[in-house]
HTML snippet that shows the backbone in 3Dmol.js (N, CA, C, O; Angstrom):
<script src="https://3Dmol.org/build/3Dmol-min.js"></script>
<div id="view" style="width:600px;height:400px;position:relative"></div>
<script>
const pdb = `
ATOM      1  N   UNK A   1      97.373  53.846  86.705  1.00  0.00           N
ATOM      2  CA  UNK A   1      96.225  54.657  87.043  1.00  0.00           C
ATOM      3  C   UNK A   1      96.388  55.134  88.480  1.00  0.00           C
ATOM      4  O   UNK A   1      96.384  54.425  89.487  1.00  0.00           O
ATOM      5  N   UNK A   2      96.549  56.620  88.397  1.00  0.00           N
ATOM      6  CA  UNK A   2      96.742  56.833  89.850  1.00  0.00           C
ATOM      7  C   UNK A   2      95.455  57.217  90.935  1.00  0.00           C
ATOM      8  O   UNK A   2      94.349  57.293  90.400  1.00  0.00           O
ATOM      9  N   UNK A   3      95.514  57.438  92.268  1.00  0.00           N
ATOM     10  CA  UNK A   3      94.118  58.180  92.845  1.00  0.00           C
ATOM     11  C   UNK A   3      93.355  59.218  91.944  1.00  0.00           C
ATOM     12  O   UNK A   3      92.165  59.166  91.634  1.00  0.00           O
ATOM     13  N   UNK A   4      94.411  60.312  91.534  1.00  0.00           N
ATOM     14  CA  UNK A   4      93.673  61.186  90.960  1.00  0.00           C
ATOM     15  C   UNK A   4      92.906  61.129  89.821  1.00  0.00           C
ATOM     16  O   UNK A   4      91.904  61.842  89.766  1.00  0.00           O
ATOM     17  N   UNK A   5      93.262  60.247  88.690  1.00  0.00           N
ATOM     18  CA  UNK A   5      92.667  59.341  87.367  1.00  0.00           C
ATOM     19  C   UNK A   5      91.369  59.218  88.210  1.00  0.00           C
ATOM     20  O   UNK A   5      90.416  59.980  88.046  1.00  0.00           O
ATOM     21  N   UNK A   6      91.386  58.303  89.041  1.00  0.00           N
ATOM     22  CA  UNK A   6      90.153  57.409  89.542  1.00  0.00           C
ATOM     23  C   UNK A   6      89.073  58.672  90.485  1.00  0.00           C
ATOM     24  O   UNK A   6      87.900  58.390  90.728  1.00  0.00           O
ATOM     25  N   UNK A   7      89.627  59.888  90.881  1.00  0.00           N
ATOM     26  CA  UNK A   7      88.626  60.741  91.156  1.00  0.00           C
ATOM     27  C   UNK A   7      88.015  61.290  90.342  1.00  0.00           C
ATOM     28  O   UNK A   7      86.822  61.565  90.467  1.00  0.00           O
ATOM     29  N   UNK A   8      88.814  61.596  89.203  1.00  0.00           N
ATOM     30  CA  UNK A   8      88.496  61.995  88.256  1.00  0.00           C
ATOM     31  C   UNK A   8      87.236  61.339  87.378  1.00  0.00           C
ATOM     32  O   UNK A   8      86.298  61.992  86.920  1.00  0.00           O
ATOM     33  N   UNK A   9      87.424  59.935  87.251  1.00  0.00           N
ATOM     34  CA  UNK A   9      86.439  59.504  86.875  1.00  0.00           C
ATOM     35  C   UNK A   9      85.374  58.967  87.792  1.00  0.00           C
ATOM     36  O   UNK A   9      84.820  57.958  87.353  1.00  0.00           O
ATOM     37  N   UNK A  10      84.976  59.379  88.903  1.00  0.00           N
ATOM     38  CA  UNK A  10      84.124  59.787  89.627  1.00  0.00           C
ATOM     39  C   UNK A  10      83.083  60.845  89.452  1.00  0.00           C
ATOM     40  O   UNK A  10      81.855  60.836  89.535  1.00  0.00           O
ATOM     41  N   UNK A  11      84.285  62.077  89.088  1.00  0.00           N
ATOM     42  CA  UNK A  11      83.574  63.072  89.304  1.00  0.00           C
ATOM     43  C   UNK A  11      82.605  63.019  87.984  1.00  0.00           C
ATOM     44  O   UNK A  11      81.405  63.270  87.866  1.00  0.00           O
ATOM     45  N   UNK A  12      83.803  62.503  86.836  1.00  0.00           N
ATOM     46  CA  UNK A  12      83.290  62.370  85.094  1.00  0.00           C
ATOM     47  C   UNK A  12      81.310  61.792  85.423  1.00  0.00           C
ATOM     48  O   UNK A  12      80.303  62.458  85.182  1.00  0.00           O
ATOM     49  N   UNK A  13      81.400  60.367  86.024  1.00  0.00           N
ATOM     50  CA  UNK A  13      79.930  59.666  86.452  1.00  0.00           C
ATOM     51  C   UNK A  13      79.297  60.833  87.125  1.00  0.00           C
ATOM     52  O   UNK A  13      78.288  61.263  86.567  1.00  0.00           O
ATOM     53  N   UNK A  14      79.613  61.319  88.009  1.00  0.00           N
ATOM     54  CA  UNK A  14      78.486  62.033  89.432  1.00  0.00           C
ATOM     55  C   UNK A  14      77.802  63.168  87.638  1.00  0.00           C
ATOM     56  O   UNK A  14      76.622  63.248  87.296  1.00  0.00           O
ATOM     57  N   UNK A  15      78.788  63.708  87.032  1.00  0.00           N
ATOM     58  CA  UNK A  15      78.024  65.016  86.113  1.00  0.00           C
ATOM     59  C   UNK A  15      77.286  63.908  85.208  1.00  0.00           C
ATOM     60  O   UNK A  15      76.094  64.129  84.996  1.00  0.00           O
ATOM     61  N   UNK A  16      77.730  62.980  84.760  1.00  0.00           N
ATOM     62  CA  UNK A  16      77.009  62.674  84.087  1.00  0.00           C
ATOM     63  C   UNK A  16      75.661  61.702  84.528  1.00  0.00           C
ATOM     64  O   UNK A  16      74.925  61.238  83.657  1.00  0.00           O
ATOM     65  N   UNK A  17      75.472  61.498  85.734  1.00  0.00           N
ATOM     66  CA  UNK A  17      73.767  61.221  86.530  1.00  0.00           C
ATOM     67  C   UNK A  17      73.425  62.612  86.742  1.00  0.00           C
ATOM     68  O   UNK A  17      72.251  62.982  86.734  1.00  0.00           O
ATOM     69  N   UNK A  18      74.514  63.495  86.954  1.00  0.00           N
ATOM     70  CA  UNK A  18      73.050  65.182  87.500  1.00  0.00           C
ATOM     71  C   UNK A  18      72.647  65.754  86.731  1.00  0.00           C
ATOM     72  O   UNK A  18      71.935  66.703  87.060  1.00  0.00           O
ATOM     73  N   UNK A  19      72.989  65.369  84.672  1.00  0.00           N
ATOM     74  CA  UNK A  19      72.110  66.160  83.676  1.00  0.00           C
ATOM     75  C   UNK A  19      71.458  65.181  82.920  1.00  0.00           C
ATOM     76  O   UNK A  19      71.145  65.427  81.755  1.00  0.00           O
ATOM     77  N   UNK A  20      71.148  63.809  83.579  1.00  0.00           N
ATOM     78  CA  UNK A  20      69.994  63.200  83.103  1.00  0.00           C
ATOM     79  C   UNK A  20      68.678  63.856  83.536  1.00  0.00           C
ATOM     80  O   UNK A  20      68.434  64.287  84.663  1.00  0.00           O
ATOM     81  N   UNK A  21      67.785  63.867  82.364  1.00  0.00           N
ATOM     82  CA  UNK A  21      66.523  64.222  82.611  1.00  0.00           C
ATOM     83  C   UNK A  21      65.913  63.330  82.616  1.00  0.00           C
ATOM     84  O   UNK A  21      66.097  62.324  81.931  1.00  0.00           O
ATOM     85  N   UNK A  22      64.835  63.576  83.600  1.00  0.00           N
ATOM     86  CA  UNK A  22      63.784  62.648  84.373  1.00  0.00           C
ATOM     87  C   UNK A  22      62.556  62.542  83.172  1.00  0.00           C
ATOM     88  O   UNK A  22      61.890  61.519  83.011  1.00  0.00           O
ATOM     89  N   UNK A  23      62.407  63.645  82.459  1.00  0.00           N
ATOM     90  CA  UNK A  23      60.754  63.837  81.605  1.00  0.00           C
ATOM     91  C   UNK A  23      61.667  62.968  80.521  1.00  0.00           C
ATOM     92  O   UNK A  23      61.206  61.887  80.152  1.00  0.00           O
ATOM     93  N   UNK A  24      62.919  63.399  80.013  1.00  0.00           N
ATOM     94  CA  UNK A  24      63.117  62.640  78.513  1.00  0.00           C
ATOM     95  C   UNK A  24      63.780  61.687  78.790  1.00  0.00           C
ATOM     96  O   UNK A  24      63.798  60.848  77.889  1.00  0.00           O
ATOM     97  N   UNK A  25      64.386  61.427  79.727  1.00  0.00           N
ATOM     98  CA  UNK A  25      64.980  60.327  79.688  1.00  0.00           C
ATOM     99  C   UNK A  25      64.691  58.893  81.028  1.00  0.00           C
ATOM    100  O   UNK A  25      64.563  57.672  80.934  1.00  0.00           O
ATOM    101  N   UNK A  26      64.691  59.440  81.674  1.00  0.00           N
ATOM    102  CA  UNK A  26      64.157  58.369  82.999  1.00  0.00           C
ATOM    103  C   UNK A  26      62.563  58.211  83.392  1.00  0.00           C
ATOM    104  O   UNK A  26      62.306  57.484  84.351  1.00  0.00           O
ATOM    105  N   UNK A  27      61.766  58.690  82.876  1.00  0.00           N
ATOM    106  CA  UNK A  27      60.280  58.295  82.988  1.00  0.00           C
ATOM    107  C   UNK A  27      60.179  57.808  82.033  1.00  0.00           C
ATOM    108  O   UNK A  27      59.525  56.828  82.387  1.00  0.00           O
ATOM    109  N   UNK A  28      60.381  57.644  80.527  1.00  0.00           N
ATOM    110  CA  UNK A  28      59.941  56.799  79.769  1.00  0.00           C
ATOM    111  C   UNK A  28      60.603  55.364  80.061  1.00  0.00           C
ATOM    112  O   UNK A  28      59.918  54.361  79.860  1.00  0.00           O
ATOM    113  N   UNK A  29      61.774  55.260  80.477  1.00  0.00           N
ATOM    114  CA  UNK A  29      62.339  54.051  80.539  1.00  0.00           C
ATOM    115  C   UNK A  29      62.062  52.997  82.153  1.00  0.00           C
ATOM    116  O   UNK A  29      62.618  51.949  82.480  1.00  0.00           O
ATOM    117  N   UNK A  30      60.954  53.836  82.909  1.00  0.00           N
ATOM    118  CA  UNK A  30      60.501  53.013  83.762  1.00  0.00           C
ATOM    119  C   UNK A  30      61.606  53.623  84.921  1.00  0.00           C
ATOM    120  O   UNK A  30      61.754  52.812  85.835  1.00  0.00           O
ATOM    121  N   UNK A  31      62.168  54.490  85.036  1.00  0.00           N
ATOM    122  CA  UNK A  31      63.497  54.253  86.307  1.00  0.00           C
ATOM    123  C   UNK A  31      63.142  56.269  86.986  1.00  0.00           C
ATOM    124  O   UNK A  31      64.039  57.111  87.026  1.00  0.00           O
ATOM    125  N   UNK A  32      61.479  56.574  87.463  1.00  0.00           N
ATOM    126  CA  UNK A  32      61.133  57.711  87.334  1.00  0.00           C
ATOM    127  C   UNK A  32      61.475  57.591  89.320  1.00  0.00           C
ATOM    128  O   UNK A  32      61.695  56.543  89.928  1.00  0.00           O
ATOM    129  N   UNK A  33      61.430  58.634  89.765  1.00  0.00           N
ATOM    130  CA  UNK A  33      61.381  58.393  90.838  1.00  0.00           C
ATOM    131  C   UNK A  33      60.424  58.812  91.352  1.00  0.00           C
ATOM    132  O   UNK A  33      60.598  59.376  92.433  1.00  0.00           O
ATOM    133  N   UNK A  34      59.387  58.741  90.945  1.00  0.00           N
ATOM    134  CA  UNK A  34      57.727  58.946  91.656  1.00  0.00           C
ATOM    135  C   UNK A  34      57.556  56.802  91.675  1.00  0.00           C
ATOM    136  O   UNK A  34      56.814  56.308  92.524  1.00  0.00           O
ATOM    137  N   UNK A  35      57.923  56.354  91.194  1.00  0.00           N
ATOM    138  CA  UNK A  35      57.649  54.860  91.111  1.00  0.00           C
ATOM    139  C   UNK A  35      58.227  53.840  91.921  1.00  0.00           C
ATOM    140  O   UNK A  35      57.855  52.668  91.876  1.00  0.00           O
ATOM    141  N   UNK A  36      59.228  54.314  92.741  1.00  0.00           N
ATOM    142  CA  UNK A  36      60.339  54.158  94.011  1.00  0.00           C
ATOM    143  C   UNK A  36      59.978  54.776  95.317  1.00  0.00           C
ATOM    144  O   UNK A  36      60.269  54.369  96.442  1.00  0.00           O
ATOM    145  N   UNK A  37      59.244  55.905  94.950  1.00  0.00           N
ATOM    146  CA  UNK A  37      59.296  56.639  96.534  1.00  0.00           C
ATOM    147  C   UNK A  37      58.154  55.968  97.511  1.00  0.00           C
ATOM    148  O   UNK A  37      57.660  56.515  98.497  1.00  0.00           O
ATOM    149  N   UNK A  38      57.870  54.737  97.038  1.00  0.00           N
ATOM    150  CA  UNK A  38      56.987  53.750  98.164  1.00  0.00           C
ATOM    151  C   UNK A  38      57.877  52.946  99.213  1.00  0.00           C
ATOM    152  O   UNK A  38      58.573  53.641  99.954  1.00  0.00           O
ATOM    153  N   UNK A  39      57.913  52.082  99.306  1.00  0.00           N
ATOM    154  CA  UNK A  39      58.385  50.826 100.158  1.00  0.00           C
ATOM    155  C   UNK A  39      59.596  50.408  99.579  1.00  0.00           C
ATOM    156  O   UNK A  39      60.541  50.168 100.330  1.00  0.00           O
ATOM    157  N   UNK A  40      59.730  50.269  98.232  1.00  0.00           N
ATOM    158  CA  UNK A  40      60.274  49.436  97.504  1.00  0.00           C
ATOM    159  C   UNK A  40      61.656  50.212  97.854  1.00  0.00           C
ATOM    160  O   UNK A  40      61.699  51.278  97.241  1.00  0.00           O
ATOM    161  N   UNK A  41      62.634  50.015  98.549  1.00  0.00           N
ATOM    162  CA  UNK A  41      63.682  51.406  98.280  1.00  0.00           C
ATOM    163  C   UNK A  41      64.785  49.770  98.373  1.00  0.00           C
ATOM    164  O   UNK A  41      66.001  49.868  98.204  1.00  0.00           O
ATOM    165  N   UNK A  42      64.394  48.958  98.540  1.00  0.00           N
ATOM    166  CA  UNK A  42      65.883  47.846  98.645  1.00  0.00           C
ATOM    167  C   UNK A  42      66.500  47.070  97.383  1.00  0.00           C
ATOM    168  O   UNK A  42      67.388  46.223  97.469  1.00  0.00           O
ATOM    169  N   UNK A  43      65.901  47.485  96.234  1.00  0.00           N
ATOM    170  CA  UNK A  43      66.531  46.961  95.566  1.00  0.00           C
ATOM    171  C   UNK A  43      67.339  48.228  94.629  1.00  0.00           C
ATOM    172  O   UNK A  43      67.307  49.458  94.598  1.00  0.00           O
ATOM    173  N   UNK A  44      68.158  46.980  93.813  1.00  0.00           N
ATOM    174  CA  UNK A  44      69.131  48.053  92.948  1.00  0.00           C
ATOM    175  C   UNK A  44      68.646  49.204  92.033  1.00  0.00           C
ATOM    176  O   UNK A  44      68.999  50.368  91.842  1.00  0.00           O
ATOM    177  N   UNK A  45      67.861  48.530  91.637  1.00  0.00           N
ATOM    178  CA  UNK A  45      67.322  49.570  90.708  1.00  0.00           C
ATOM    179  C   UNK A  45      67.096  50.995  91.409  1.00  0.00           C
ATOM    180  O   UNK A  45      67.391  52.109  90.977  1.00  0.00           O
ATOM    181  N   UNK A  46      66.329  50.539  92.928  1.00  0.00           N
ATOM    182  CA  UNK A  46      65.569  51.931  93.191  1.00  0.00           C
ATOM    183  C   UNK A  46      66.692  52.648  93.873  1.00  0.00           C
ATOM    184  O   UNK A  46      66.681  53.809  94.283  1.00  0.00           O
ATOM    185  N   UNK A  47      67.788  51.659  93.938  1.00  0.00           N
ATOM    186  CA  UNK A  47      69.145  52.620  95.159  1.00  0.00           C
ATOM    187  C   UNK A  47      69.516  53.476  94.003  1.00  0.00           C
ATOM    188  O   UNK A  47      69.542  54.696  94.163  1.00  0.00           O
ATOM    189  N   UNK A  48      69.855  52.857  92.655  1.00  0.00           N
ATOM    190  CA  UNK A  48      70.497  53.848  91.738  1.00  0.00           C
ATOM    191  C   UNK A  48      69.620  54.553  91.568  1.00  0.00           C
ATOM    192  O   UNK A  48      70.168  55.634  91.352  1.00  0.00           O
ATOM    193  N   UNK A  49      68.313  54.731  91.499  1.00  0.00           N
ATOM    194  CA  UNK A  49      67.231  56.003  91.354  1.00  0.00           C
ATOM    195  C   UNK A  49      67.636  56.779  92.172  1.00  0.00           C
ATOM    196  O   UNK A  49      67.919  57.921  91.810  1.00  0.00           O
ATOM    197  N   UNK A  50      67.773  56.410  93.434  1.00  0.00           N
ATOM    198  CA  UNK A  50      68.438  57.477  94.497  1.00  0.00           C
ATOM    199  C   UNK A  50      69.444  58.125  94.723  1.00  0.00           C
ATOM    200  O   UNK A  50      69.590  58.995  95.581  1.00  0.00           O
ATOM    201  N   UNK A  51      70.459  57.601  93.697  1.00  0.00           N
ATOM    202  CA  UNK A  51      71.828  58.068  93.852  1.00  0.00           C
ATOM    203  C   UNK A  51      71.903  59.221  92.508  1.00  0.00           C
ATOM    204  O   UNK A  51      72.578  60.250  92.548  1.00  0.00           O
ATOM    205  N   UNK A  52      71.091  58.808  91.389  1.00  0.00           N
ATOM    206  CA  UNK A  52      71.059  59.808  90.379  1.00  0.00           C
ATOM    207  C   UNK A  52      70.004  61.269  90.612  1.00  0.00           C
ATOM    208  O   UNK A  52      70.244  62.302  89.986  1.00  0.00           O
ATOM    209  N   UNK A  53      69.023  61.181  91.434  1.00  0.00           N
ATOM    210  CA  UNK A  53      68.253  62.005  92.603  1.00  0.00           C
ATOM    211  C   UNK A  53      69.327  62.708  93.131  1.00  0.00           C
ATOM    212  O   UNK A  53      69.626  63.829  92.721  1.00  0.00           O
ATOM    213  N   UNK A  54      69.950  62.109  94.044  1.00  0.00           N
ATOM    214  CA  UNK A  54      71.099  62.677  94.769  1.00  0.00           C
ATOM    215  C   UNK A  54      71.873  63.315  94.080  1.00  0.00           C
ATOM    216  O   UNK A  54      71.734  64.501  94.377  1.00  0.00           O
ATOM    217  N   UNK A  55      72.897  63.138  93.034  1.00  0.00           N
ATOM    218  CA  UNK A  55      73.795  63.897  92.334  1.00  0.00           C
ATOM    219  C   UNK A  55      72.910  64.782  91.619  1.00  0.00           C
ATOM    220  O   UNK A  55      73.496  65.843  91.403  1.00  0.00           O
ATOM    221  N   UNK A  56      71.888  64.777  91.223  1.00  0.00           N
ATOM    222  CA  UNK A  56      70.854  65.652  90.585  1.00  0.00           C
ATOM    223  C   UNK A  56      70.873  67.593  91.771  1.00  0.00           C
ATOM    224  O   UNK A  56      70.923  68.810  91.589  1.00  0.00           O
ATOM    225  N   UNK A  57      70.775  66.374  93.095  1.00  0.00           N
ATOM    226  CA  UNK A  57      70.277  67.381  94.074  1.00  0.00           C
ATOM    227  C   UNK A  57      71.347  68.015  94.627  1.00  0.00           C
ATOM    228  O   UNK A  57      71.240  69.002  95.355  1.00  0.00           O
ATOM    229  N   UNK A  58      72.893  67.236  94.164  1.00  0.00           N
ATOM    230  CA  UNK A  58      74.032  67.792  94.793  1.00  0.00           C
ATOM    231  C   UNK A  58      74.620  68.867  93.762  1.00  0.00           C
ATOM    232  O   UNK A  58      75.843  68.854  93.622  1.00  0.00           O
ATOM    233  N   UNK A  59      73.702  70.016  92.852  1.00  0.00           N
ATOM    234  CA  UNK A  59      74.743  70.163  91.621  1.00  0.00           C
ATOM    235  C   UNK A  59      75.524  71.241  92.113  1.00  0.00           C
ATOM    236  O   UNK A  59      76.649  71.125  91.628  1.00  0.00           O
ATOM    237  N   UNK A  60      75.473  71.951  92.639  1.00  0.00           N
ATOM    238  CA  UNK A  60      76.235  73.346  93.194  1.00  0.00           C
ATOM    239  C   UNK A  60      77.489  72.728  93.782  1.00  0.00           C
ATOM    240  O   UNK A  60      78.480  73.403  93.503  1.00  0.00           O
ATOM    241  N   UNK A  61      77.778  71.542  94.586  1.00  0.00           N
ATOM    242  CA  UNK A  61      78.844  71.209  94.811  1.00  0.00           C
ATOM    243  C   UNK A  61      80.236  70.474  93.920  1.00  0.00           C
ATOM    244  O   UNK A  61      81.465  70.540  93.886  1.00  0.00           O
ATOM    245  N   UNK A  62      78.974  69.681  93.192  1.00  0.00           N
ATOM    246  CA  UNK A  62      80.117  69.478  91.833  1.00  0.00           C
ATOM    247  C   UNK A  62      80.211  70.246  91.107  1.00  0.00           C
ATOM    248  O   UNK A  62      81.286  70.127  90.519  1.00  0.00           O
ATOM    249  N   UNK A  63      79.521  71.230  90.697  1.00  0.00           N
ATOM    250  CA  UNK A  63      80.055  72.900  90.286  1.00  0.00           C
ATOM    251  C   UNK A  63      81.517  72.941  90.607  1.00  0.00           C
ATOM    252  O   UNK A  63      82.544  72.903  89.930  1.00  0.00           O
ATOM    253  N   UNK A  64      81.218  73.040  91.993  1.00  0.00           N
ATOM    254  CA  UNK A  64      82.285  73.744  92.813  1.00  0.00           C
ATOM    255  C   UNK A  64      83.626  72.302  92.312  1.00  0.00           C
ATOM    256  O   UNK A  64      84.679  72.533  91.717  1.00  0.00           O
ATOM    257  N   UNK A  65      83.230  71.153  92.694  1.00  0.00           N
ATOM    258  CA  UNK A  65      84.365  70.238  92.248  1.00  0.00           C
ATOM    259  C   UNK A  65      84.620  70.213  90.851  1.00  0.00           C
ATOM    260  O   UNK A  65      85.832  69.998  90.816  1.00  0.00           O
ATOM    261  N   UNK A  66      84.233  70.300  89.710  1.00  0.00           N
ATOM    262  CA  UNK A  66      84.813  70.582  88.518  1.00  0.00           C
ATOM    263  C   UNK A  66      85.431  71.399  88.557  1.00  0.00           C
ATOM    264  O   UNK A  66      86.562  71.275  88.088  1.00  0.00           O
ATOM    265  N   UNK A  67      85.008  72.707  89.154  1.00  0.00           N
ATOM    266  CA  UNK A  67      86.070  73.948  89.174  1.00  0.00           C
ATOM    267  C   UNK A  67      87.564  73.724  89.317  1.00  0.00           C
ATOM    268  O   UNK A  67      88.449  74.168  88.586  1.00  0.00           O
ATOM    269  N   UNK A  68      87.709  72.796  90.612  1.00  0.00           N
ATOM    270  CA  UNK A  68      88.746  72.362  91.096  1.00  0.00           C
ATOM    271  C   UNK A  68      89.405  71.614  89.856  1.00  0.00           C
ATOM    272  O   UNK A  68      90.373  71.865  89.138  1.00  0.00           O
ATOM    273  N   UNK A  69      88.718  70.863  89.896  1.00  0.00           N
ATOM    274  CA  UNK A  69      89.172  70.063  88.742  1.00  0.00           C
ATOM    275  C   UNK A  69      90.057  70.851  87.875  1.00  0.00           C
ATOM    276  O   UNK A  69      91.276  70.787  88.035  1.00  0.00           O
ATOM    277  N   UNK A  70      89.399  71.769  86.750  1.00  0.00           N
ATOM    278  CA  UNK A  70      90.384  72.577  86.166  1.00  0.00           C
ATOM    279  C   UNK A  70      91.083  72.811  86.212  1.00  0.00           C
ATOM    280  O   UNK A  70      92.017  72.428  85.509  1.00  0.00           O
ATOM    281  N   UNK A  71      91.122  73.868  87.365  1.00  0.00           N
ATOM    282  CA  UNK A  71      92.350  74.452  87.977  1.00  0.00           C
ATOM    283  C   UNK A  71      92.998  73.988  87.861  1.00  0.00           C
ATOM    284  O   UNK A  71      93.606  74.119  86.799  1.00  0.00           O
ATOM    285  N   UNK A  72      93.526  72.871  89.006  1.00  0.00           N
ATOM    286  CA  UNK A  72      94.455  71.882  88.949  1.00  0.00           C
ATOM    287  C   UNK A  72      94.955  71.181  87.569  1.00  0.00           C
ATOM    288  O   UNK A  72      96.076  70.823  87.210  1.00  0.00           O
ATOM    289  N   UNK A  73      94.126  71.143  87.158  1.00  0.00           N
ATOM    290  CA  UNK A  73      94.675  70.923  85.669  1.00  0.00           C
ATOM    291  C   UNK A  73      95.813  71.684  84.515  1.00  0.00           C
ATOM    292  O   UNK A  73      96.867  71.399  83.946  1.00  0.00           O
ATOM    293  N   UNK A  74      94.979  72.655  84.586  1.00  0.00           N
ATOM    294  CA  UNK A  74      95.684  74.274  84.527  1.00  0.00           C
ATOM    295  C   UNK A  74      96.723  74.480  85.070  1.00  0.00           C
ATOM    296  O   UNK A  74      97.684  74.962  84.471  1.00  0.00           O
ATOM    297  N   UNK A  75      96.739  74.138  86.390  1.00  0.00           N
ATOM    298  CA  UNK A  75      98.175  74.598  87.275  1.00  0.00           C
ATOM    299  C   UNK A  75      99.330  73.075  86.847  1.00  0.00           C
ATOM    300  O   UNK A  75     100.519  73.215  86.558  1.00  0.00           O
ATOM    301  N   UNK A  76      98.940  72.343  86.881  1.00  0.00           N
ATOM    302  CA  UNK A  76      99.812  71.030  86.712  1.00  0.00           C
ATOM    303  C   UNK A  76     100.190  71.024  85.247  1.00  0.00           C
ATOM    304  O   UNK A  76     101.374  71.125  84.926  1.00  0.00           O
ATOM    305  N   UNK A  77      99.456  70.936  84.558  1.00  0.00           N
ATOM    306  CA  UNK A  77      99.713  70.663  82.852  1.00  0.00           C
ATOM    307  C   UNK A  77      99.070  69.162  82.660  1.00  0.00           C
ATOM    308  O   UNK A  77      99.073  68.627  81.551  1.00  0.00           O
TER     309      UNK A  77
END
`;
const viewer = $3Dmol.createViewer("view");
viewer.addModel(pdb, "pdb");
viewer.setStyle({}, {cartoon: {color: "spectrum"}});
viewer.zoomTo();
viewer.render();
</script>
């Protein structure tokens, strides 16, 4: 497994937290982020609320990094 495998499946996770939905899928199961944005920000649960927030809020850049992705794919074989 080389670096690039392992970015790769990076990038695979980051898309797949930024097209979870919050109405169908993360408010019914308790993990909404109106229920975190108090005090509570130290535990795990609410860090991963924040990190799937985050890749949610980062999507134009992993746009841009899948693109890459391709390419390179494309160009390498």
């Amino acid at each position: 497994m080389g670096l690039w495998t392992l970015l790769e499946g990076c990038l695979l996770l980051a898309n797949a937290f930024a097209i979870l939905n919050e109405d169908r899928f993360l408010a019914p199961r308790g993990w909404s982020f109106n229920e975190f944005s108090g005090g509570r920000t130290k535990s795990f649960k609410a860090q991963l609320i924040g990190l799937i927030y985050a890749t949610q809020y980062m999507r134009v850049p992993l746009l841009i990094l899948n693109s890459i992705c391709i390419v390179v794919k494309l160009v390498s074989g």
